[in-house]
C-alpha positions as CSV (number, residue, x, y, z in Angstrom):
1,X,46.4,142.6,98.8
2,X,49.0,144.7,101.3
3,X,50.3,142.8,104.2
4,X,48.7,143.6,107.3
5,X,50.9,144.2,110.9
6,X,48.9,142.7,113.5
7,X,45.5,140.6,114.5
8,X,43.7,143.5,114.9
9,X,44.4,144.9,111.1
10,X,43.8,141.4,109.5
11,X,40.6,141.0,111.3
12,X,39.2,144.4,110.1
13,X,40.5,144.2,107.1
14,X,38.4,140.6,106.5
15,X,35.5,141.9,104.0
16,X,38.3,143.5,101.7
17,X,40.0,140.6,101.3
18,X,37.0,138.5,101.2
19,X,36.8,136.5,97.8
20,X,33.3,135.8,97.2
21,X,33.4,133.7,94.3
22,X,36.0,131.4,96.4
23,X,33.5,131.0,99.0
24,X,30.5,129.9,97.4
25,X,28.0,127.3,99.3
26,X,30.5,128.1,102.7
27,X,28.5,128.0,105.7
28,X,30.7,128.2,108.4
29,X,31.7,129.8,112.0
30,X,35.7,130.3,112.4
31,X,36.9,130.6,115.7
32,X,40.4,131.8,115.8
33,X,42.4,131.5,119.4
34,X,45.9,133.5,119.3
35,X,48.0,133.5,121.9
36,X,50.9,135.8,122.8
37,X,51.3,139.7,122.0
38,X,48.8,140.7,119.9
39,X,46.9,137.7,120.3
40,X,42.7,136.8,121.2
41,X,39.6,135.6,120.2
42,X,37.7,136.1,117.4
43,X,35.0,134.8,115.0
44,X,34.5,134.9,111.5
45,X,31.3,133.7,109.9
46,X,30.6,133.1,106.4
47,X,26.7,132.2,105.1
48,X,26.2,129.9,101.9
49,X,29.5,132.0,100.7
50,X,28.4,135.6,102.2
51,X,30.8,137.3,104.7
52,X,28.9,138.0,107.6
53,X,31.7,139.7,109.6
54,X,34.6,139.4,112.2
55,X,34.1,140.0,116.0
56,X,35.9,139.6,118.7
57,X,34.6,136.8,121.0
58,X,34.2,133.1,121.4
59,X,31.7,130.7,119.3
60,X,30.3,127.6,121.4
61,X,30.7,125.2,118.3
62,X,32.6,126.5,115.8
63,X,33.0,124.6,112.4
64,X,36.4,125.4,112.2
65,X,39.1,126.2,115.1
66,X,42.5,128.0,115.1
67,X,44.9,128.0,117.7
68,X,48.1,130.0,116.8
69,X,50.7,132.4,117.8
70,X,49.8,135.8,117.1
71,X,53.4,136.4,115.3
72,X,53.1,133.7,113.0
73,X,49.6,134.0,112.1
74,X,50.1,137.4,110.9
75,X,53.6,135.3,109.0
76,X,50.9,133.1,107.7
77,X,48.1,135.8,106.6
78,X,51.3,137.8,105.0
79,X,52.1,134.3,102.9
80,X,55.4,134.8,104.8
81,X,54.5,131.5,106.5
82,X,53.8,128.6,104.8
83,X,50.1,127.2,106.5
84,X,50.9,123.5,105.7
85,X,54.3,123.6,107.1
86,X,52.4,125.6,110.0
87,X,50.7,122.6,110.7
88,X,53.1,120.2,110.0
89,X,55.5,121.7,112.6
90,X,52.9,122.4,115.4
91,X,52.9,126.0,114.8
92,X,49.2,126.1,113.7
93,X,46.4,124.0,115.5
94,X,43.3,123.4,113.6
95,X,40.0,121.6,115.1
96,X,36.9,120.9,113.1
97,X,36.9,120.8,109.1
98,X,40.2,120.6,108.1
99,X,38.9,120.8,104.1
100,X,37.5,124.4,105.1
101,X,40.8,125.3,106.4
102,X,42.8,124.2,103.2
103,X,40.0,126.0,101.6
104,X,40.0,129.1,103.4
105,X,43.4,130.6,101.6
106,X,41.3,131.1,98.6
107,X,38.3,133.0,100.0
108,X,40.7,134.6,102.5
109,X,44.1,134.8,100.1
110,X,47.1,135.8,102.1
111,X,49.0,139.5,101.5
């Protein structure tokens, strides 16, 4: 999959990089919070392993929350940022199910 250079890109690029297979049984509402240039809301919802699109906007109870920098989540969607050292380091903040967010870089693999 090419890299993609911002949030905007990544998040209308979602359905091609979308990996069915990965994602079977997923029910789930990811809310994504990026802050800085390039940054916003958006959320990403996924039924019994079916992408049901990306929008821009806020969810009220998402199953999964990410809070990040703009920069380095478009370091991490490239795979030029480790998302476990992301983490680890305070770089990437995750509310909700953390399993869907280990989970997620195989039904959304990185560039």
């Amino acid at each position: 999959m090419a890299k993609v250079a911002n949030t905007e890109e990544y998040f209308s690029t979602l359905a091609d990089r979308f990996e069915v297979d990965a994602a079977k049984g997923v029910t789930a509402t990811m809310q994504y919070s990026l802050s800085g240039d390039g940054g916003g809301d958006w959320v990403v919802t996924i039924d019994d392993g079916a992408f049901k699109g990306a929008e821009t906007g806020t969810s009220e109870k998402p199953t999964l929350h990410i809070m990040m920098d703009a920069a380095k989540f478009i370091e991490m969607a490239n795979g030029d940022l480790d998302g476990r050292k992301a983490f680890l380091t305070r770089k990437l903040k995750v509310k909700g199910n953390i399993a869907l967010a280990q989970k997620m870089q195989k039904f959304f693999p990185q560039g």
